[in-house]
N, C-alpha and C positions, 0 to 999 in steps of 0.2 A: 504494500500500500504506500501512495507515494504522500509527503512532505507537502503541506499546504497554509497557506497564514490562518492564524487562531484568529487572529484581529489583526488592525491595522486602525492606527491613528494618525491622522492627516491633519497638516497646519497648511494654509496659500501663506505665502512669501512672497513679501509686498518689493521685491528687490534679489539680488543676485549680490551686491558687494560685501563685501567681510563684514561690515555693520552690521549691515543688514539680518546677514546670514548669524552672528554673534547674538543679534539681540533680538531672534526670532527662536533661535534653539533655545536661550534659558529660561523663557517661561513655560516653555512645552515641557522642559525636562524637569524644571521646578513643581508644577503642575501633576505632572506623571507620578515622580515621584514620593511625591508628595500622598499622593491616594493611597498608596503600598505601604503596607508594613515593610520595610526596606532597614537592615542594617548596616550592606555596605554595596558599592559595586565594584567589577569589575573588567577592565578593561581590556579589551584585545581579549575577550574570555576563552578561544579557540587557540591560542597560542601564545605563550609568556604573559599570562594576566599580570595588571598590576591593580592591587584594592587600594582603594580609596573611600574615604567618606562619602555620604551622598555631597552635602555643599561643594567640597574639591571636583568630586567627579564633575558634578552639573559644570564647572567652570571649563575645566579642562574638555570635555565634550562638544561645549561651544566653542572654545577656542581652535579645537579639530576644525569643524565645520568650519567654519568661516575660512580654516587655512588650505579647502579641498581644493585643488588644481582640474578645473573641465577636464573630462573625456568627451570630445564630438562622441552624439547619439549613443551615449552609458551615463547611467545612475550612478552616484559614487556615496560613500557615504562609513560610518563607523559600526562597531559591535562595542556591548557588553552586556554584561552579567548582572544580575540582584541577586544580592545574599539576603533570603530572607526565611520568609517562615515555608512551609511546606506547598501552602498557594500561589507564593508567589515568586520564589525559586526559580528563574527562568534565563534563558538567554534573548537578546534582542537584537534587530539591528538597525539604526536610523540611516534612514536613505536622501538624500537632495534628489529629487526627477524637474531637471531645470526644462525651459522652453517659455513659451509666452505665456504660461498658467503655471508657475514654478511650486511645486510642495515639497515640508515634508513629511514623509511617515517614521512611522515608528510602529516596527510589525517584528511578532514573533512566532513561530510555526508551531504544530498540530503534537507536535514529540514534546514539548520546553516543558510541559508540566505547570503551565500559569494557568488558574484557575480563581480569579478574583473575586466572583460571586454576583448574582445579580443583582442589576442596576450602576455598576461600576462607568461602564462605558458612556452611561447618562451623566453621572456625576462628573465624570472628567469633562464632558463638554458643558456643563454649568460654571466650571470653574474659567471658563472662557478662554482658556490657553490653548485648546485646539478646535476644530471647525466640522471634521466627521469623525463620525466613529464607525468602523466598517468588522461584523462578525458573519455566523452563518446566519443570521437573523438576515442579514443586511444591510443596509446604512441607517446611519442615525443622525440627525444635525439639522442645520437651517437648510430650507429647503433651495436657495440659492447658492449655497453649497456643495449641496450633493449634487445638483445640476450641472455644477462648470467640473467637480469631481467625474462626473460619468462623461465629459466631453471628454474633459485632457485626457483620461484613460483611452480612448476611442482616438484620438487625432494628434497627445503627442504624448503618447508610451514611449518611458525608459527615454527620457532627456532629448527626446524628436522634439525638433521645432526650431525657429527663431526663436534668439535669447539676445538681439540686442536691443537696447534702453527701450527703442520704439515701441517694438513688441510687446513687450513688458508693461511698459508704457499701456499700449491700449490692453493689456490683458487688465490691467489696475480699472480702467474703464468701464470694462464689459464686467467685471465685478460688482462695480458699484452700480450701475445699471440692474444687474441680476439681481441684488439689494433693495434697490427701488424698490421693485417688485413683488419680492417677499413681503415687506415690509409695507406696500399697499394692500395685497392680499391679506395679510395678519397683521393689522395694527395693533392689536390689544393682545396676541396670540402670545405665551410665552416657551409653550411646549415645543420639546424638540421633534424633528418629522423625524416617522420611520417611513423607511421605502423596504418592502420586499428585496430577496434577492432575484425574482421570477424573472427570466425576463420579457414577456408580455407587460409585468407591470412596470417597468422600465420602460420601454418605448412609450407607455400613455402616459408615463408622467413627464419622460422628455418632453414628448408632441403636447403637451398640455403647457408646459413651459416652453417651448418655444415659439407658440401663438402666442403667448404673453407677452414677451421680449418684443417681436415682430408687431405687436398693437402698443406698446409702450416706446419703443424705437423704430422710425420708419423704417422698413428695407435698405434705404441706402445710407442711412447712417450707421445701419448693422455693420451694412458689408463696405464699409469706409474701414470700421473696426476692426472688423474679422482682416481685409487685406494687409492690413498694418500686423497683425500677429502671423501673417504667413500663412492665411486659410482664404477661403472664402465662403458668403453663405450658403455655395449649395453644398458643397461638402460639411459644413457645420447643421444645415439641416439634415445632411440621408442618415436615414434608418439603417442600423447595421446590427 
């Protein structure tokens, strides 16, 4: 039987530069680890670990990230370890998937033995430090979220895409726009959306979001958008 993600925890990265990348890993890691019973981690856990405190670690982890050198079209990213109680025991690895919708995750496989309990995955995204929370359940989060989460996965998997300022630039855009929208949808709403992982129920909730965007943003303001990230709308519209 083969190795598949348990979960996966996703942050959008409003940027690409070391800053950026620094001061977007520590409240994710802060946040993360924070929810765990957690006594220490460890680094490089697959080979020459070194343990550290959580506060150390957190620092040291961001400071990784931000120092990652691009591969054209590959994910690059670190590993570690929690030393902790018997649930939470596990290895992980955080990923950068740069392009014009750049994330990170933080996902660990089907073997690690983490078993946090439910409701966990809610409460990490109340704590606002990340954006989905992805299990076999499926996705959890604001529903403009998982939206541009199920595009870049479909249009730029594994650090495909333009990644310069521009792109970015309009992915920041098409963000807040997707935002809009939620947020005229559910004004008072503060519940997080579950999405199935079906996927019939996925394409109606794309197609149901992107008549949205398309009546909230004309057509060629979209795909003013979409060209500037390296797409255009008919490919951001087809169903796959």
């Amino acid at each position: 039987m083969g190795l598949f993600p348990l979960c996966r925890i996703v942050k959008f990265v409003d940027g690409l530069s070391a800053g950026v990348m620094e001061a977007t890993t520590r409240p994710l890691l802060e946040g993360f680890l924070s929810s765990l019973t957690v006594r220490s981690v460890r680094l490089s856990p697959r080979a020459n670990p070194v343990t550290m405190d959580a506060p150390e670690a957190i620092g040291e982890c961001s400071r990784q990230m931000a120092e990652l050198k691009p591969v054209p079209n590959a994910s690059r990213g670190i590993s570690f370890g929690l030393d902790g109680d018997a649930h939470t025991k596990s290895d992980w690895d955080l990923l950068l998937h740069r392009g014009p919708l750049p994330v990170l995750e933080l996902t660990t496989l089907t073997d690690s033995g983490f078993h946090p309990g439910a409701g966990w995955g809610a409460g990490l995204l109340d704590m606002q430090t990340a954006d989905v929370f992805c299990d076999e359940k499926g996705y959890l989060g604001g529903e403009h979220y998982i939206y541009l989460l199920l595009k870049q996965q479909r249009l730029f998997p594994y650090s495909t895409g333009k990644t310069t300022p521009e792109a970015i630039a309009a992915g920041m855009e098409l963000r807040r726009a997707c935002q809009k929208i939620s947020n005229q949808k559910n004004p008072y709403k503060l519940e997080l959306y579950r999405l199935s992982g079906g996927s019939s129920k996925k394409r109606h909730f794309l197609r149901q979001f992107d008549s949205a965007l398309l009546d909230a943003d004309s057509s060629n303001s979209l795909a003013k958008v979409l060209k500037a990230m390296g797409t255009d709308i008919q490919v951001w519209l087809q169903e796959k």
